[in-house]
Backbone bond lengths (Angstrom), bond angles and torsions (degrees), N, CA, C in turn:
res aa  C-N    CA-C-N  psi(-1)  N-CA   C-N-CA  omega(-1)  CA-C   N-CA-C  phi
1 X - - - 1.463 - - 1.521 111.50 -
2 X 1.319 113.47 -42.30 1.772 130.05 178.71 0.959 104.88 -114.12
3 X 1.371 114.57 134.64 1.547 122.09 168.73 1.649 109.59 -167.97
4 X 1.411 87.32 110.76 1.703 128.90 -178.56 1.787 116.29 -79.05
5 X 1.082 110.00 107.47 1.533 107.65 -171.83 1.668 109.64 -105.10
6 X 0.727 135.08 116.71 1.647 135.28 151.73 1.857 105.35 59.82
7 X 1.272 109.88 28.52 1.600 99.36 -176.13 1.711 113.25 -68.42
8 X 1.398 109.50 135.66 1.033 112.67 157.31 1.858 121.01 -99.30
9 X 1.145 137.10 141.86 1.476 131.57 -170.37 1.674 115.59 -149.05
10 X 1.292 92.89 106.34 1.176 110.77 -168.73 1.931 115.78 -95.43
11 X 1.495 103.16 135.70 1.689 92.86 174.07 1.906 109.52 -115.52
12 X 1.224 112.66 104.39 1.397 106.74 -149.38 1.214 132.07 86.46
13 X 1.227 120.15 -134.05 1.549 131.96 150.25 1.248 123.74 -82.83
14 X 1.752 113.14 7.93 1.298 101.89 -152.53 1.244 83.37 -115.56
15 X 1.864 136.61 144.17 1.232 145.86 176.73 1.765 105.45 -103.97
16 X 1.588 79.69 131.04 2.095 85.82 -177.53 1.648 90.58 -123.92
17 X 0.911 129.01 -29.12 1.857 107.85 -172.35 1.783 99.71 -127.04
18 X 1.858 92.98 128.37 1.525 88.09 -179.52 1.528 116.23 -124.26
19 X 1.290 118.71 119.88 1.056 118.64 -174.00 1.678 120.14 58.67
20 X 1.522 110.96 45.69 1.452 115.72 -175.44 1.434 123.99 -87.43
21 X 1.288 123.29 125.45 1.775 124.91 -154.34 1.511 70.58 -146.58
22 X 1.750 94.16 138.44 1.629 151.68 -175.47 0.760 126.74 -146.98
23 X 1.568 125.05 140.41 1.507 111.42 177.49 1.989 83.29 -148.38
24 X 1.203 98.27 130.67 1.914 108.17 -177.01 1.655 86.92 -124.77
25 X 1.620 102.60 111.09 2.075 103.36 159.65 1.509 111.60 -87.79
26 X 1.319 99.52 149.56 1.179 123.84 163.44 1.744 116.06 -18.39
27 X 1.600 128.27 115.74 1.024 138.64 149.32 2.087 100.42 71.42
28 X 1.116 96.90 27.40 1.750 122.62 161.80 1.968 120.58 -88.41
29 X 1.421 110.72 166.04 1.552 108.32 161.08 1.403 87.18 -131.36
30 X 1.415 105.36 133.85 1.479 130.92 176.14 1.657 101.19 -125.20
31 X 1.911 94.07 115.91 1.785 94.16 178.65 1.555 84.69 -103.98
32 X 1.741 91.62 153.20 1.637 120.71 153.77 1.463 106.76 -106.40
33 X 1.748 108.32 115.60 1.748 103.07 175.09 1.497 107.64 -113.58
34 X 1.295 125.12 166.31 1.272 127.34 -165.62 1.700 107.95 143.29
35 X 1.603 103.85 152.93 1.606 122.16 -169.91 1.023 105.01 -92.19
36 X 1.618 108.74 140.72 1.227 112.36 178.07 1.829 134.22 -28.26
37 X 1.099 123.29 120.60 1.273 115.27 177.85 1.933 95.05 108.62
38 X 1.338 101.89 -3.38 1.743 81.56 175.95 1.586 125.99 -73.07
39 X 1.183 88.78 -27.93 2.000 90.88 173.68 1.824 101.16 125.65
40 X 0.899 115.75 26.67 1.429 142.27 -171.99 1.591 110.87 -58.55
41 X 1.613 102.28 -76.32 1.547 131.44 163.27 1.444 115.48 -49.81
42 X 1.295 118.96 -31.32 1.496 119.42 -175.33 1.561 109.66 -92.98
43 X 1.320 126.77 -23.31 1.447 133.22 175.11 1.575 93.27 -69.30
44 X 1.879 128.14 -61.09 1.194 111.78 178.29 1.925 119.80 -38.57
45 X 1.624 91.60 -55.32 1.724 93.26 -172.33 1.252 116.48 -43.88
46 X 1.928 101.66 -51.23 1.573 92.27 178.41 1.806 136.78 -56.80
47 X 1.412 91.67 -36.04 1.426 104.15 -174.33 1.963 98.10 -56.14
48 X 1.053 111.79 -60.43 1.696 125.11 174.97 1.545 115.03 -57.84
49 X 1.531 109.58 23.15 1.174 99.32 -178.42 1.588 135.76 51.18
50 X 1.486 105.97 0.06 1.620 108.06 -178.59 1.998 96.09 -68.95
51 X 1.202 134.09 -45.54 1.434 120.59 167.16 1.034 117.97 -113.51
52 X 1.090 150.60 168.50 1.983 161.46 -161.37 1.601 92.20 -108.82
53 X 1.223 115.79 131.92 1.305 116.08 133.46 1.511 145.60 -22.72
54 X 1.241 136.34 114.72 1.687 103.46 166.36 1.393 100.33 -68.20
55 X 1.226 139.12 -46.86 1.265 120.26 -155.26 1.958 103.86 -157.73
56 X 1.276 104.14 157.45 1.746 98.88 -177.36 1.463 97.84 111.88
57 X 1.579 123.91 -172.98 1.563 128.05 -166.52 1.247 106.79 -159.60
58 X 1.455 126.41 135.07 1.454 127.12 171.45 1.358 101.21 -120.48
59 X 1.428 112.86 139.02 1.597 129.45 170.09 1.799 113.86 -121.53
60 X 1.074 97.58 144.59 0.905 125.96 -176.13 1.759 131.79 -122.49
61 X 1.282 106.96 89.29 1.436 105.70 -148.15 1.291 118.72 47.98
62 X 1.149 131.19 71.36 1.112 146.35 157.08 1.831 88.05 90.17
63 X 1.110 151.73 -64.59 1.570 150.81 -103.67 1.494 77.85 -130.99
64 X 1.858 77.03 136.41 1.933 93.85 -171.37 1.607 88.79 -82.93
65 X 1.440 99.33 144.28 1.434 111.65 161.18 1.682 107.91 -106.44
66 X 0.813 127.99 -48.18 1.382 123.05 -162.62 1.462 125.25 -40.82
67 X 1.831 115.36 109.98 1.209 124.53 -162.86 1.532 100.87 105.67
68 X 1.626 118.71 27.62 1.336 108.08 -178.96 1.756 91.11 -113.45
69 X 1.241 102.04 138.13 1.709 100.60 167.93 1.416 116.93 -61.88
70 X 1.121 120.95 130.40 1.689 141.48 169.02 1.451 108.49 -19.77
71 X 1.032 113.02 -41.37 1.804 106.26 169.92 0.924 116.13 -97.19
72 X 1.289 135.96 -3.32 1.606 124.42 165.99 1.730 102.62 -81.38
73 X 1.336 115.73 -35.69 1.763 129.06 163.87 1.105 105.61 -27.76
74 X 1.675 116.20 -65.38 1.720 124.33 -134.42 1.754 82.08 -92.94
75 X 1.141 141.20 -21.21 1.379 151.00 166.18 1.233 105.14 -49.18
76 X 1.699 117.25 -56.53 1.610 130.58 173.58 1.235 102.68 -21.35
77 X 1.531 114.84 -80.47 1.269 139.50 -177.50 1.528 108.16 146.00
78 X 1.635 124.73 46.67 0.785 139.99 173.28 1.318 122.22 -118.57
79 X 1.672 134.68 120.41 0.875 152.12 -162.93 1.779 130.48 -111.06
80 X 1.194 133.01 122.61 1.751 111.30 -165.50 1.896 81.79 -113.59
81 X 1.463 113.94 151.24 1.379 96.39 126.36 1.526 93.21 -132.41
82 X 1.557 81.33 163.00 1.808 104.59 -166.99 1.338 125.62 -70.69
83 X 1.187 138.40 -153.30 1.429 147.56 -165.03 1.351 85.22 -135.12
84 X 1.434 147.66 -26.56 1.526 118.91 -146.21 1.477 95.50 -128.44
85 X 1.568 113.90 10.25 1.731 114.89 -167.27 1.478 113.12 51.45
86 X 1.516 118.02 85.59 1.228 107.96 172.74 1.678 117.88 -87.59
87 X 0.685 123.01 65.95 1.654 124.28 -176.19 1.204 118.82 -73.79
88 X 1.655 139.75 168.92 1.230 119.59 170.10 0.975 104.75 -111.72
89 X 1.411 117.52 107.98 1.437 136.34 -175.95 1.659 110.94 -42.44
90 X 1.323 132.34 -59.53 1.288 130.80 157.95 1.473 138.90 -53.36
91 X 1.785 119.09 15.03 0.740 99.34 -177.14 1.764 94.88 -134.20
92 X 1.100 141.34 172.93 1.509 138.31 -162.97 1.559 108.70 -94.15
93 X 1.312 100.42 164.82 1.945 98.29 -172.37 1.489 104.04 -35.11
94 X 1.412 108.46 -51.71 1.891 129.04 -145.98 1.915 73.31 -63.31
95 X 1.301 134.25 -88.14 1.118 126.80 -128.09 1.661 102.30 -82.12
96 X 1.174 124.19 -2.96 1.405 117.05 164.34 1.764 106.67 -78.14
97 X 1.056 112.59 -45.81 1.629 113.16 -177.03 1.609 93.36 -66.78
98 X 1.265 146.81 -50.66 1.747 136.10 151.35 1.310 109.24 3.59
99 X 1.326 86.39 -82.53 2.066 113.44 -171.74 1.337 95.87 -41.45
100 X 1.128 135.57 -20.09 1.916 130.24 -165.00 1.278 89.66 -82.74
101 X 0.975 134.58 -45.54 1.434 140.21 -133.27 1.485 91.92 -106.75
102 X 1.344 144.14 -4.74 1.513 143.30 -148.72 1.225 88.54 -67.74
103 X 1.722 141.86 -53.49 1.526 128.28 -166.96 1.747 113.71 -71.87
104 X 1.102 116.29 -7.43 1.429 107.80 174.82 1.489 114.47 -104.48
105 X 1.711 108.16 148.84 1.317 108.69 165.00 1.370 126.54 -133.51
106 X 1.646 95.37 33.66 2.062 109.05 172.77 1.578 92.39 -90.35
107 X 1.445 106.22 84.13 1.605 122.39 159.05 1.401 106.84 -26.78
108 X 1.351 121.85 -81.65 1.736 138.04 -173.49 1.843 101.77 -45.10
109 X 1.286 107.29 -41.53 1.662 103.16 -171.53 1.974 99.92 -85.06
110 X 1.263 123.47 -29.29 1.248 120.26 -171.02 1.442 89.99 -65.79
111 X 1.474 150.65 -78.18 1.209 152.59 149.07 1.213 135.00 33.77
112 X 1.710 99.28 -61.35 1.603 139.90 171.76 1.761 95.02 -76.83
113 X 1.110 125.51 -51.78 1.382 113.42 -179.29 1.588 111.56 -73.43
114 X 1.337 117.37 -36.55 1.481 113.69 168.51 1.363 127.52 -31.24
115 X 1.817 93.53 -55.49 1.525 106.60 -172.84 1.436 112.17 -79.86
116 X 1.740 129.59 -11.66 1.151 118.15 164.31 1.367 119.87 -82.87
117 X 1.358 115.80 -6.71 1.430 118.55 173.81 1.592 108.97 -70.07
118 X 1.448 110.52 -47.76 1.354 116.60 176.12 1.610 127.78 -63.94
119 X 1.380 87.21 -27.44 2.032 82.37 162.81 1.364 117.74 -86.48
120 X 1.269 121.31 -16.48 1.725 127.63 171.80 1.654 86.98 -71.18
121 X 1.047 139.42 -69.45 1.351 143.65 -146.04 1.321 103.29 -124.54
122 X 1.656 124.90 89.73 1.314 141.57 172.00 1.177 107.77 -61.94
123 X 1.468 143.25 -38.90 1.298 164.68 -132.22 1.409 99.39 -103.54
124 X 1.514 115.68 -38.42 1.682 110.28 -169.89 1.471 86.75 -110.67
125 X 1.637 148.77 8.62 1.152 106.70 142.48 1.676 131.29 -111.23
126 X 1.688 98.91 25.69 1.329 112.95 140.24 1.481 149.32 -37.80
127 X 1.767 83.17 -57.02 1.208 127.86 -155.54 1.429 101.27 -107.16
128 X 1.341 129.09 -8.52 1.387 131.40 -157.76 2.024 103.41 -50.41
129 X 1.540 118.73 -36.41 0.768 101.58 -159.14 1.761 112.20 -114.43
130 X 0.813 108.20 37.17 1.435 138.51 -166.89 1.663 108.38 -112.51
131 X 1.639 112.43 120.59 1.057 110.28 -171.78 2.356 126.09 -46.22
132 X 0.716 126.07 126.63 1.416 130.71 -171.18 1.610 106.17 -39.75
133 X 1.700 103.72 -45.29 1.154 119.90 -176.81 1.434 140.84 -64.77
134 X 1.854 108.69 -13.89 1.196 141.63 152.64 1.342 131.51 -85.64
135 X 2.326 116.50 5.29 1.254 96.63 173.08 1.758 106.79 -97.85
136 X 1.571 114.90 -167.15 1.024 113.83 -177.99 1.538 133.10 -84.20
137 X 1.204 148.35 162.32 1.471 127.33 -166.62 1.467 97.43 -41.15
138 X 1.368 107.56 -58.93 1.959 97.31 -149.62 1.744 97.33 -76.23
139 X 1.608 126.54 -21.27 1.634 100.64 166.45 1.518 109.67 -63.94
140 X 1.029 126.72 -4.95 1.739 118.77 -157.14 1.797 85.32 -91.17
141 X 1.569 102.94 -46.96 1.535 103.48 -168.23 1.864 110.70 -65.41
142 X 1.364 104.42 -10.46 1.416 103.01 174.05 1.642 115.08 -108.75
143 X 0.928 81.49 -2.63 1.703 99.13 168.01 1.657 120.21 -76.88
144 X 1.669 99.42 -52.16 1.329 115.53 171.69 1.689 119.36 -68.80
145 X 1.149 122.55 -27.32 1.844 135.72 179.94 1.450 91.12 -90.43
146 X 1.678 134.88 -31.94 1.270 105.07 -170.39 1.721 113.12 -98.40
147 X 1.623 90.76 -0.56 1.846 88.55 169.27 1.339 109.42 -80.36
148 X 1.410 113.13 -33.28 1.578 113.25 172.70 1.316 130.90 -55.39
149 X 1.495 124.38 -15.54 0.997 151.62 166.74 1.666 128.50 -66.02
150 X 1.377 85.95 -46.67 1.616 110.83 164.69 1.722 129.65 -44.59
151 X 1.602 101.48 -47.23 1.133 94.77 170.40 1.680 127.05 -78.56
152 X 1.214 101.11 13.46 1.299 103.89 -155.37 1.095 163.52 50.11
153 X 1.850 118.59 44.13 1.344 138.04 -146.39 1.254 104.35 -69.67
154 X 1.623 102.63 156.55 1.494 141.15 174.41 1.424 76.74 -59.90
155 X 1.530 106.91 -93.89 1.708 136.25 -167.66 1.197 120.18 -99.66
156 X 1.186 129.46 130.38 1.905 129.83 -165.52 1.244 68.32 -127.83
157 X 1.785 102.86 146.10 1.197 157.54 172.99 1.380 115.40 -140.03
158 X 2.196 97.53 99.74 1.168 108.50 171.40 1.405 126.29 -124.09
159 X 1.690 119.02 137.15 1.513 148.45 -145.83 1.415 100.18 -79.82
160 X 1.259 132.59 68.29 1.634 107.38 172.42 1.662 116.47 81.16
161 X 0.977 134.61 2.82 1.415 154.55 -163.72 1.506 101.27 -46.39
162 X 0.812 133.32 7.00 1.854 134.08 164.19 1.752 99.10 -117.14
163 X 1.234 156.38 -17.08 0.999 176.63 105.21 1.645 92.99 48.07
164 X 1.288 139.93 92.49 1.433 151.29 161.90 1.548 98.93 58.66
165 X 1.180 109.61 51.66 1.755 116.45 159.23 1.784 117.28 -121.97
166 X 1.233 100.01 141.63 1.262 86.58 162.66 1.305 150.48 -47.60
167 X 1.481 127.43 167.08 1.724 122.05 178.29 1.457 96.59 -51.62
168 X 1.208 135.46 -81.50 1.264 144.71 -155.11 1.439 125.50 -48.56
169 X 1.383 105.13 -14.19 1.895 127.10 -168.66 1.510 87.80 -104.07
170 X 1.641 113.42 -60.91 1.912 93.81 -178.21 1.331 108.54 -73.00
171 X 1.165 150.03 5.69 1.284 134.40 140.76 1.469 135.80 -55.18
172 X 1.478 96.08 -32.29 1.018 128.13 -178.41 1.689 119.69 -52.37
173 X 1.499 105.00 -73.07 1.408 160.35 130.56 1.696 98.14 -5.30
174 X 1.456 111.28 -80.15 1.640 104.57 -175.76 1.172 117.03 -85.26
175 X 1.316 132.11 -18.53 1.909 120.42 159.10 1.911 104.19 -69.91
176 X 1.394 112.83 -25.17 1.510 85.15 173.98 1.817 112.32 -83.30
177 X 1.461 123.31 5.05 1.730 124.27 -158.27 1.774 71.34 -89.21
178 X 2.011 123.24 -52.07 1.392 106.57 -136.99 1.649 89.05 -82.11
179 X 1.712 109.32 -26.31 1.792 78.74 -178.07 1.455 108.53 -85.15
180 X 1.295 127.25 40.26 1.610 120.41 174.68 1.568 95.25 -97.99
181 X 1.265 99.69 -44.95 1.807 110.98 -177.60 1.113 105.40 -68.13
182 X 1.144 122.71 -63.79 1.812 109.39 174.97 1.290 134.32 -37.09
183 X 1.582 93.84 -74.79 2.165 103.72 -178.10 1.659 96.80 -79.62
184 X 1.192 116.07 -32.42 1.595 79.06 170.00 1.907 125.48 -134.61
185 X 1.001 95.98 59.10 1.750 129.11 166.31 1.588 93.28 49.68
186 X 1.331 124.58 3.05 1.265 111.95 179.06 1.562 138.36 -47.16
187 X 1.393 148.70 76.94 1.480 153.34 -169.68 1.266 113.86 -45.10
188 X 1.300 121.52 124.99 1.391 141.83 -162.54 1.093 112.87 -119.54
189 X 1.622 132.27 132.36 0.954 137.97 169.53 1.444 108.35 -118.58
190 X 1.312 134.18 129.61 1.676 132.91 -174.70 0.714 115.73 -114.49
191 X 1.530 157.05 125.62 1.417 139.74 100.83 1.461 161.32 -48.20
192 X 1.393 122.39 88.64 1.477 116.73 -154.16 1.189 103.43 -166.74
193 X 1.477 93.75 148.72 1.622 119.58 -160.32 1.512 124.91 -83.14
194 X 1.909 96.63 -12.14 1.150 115.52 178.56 1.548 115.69 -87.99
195 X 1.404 113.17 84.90 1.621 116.20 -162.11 1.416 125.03 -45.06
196 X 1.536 103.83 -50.13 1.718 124.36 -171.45 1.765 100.52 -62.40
197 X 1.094 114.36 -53.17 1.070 118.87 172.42 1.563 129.70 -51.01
198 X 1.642 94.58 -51.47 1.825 91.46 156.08 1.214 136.87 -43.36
199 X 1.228 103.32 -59.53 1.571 131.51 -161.30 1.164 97.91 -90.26
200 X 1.470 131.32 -13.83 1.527 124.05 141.07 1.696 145.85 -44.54
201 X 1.761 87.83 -35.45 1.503 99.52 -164.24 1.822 90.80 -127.01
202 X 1.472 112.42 5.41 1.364 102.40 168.98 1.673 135.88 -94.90
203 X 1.163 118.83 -158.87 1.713 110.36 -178.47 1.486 88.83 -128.04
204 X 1.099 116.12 -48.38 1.674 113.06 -151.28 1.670 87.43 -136.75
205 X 1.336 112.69 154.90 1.457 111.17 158.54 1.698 114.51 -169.31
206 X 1.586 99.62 160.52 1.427 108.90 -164.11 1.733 95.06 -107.37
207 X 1.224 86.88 163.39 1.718 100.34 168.72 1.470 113.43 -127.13
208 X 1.278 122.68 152.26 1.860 106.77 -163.86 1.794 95.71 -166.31
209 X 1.328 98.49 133.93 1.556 116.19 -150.73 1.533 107.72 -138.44
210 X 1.185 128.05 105.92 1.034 122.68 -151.19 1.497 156.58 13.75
211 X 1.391 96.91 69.58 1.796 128.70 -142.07 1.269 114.63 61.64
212 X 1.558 148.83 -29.78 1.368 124.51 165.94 1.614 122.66 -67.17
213 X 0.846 86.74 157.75 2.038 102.20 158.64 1.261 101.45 -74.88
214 X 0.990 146.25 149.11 1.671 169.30 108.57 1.492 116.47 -63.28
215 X 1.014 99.71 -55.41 1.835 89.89 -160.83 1.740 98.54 -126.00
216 X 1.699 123.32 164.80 1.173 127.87 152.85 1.079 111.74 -140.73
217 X 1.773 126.73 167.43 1.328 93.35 171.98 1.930 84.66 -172.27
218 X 1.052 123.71 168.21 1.353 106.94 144.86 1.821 121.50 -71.67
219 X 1.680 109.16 151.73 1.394 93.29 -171.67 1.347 128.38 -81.34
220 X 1.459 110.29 -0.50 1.443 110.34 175.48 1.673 121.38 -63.00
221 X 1.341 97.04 -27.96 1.269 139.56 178.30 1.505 112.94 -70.90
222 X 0.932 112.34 -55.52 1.847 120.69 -172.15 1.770 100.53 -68.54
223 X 1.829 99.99 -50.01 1.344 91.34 174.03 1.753 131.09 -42.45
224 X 1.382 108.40 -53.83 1.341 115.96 161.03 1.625 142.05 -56.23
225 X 1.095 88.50 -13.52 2.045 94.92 166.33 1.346 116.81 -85.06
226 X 1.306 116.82 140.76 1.245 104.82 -174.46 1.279 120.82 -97.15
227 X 1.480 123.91 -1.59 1.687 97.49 155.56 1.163 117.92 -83.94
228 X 1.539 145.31 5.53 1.000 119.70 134.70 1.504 138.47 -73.27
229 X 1.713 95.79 -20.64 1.950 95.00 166.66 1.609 97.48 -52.12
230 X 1.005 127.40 -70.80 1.410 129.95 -164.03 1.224 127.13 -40.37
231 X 1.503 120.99 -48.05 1.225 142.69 -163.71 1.473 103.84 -76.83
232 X 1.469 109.14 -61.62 1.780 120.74 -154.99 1.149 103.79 -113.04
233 X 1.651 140.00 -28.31 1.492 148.42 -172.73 1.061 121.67 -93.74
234 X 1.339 125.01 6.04 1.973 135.67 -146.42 1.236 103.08 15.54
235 X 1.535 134.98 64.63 1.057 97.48 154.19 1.368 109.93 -125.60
């Protein structure tokens, strides 16, 4: 479905991704693991069009996107949620999960996705009408994955999504990523630092070390090698 060729991505003068090649199939979870500062966040941006490439090509079902503005992307059927919860603090559960939905206009089917958001996340249709800005980190973080949801992505692309939440919220969080991929074929791309957990709920996964890739592997597989036991698993 994704496939990342040789990007280089530069911020300034300063180069963070070198020569980075991906390949995400159809109706899979593909983790990216790696320590802060590996170039992790910037492969998402680029892929989402939040920065351009200097150089290299991303496709997207076949059709290069790279150099496409972020909303012609999320049109694709490509979806991010972030690392930092961007929500709009002023506006209530109901009209941030709206905003998800801004590229579609099958009224009757947006509806149908509403109400599956609300059985993944009982909590935000509690809360639906309650300012965004008054829930707690981990409602905000299910707030933010279930607007992403909304539009109804091809491929969701998610930032760190266990990222200063409790045990019980990233549990939360990754049984709703595997039944998104399952019951509804949705393709996942991850980023997160929390390895076991990745490579728990993933198919395939990369490792990436100061903007390169290093390693790939399937993750049943990655789990069992031992420089990654060592490195990312403590063990």
């Amino acid at each position: 479905m994704l496939f990342v060729k040789s990007i280089n991505t530069c911020y300034g003068k300063v180069q963070i991704l070198r020569d980075v090649s991906l390949d995400v199939p159809a109706r899979k979870i593909v983790a990216i693991l790696g320590a802060n500062g590996a170039g992790k966040t910037t492969t998402l941006r680029t892929i989402t069009g939040l920065v351009n490439p200097a150089t290299g090509r991303i496709e997207f079902e076949g059709k290069r996107i790279d150099g496409f503005a972020p909303s012609r992307i999320v049109r694709l059927g490509i979806s991010m949620v972030p690392e930092e919860r961007q929500i709009f603090p002023q506006m209530s559960v109901f009209e941030n999960l709206e905003m998800g939905a801004f590229v579609r206009k099958d009224a009757r089917e947006i509806r149908e996705t509403l109400s599956k958001v609300f059985e993944l996340f009982p909590v935000l249709k509690e809360r639906k009408n309650q300012l965004s800005a008054t829930l707690s980190g981990g409602e905000q973080q299910m707030l933010v994955f279930a607007r992403a949801l909304m539009s109804k992505p091809k491929l969701l692309l998610l930032d760190e999504p266990s990222f200063g939440l409790a045990p019980l919220i990233v549990d939360k969080i990754f049984a709703v990523m595997k039944k998104t991929n399952i019951e509804e074929g949705c393709t996942i791309l991850l980023v997160e630092q929390n390895a076991q957990m990745a490579l728990s709920v993933s198919h395939f996964a990369y490792i990436m070390e100061v903007g390169r890739l290093i390693m790939f592997d399937e993750s049943e597989k990655l789990k069992k090698n031992n420089e990654v036991k060592k490195a990312y698993l403590g063990e």
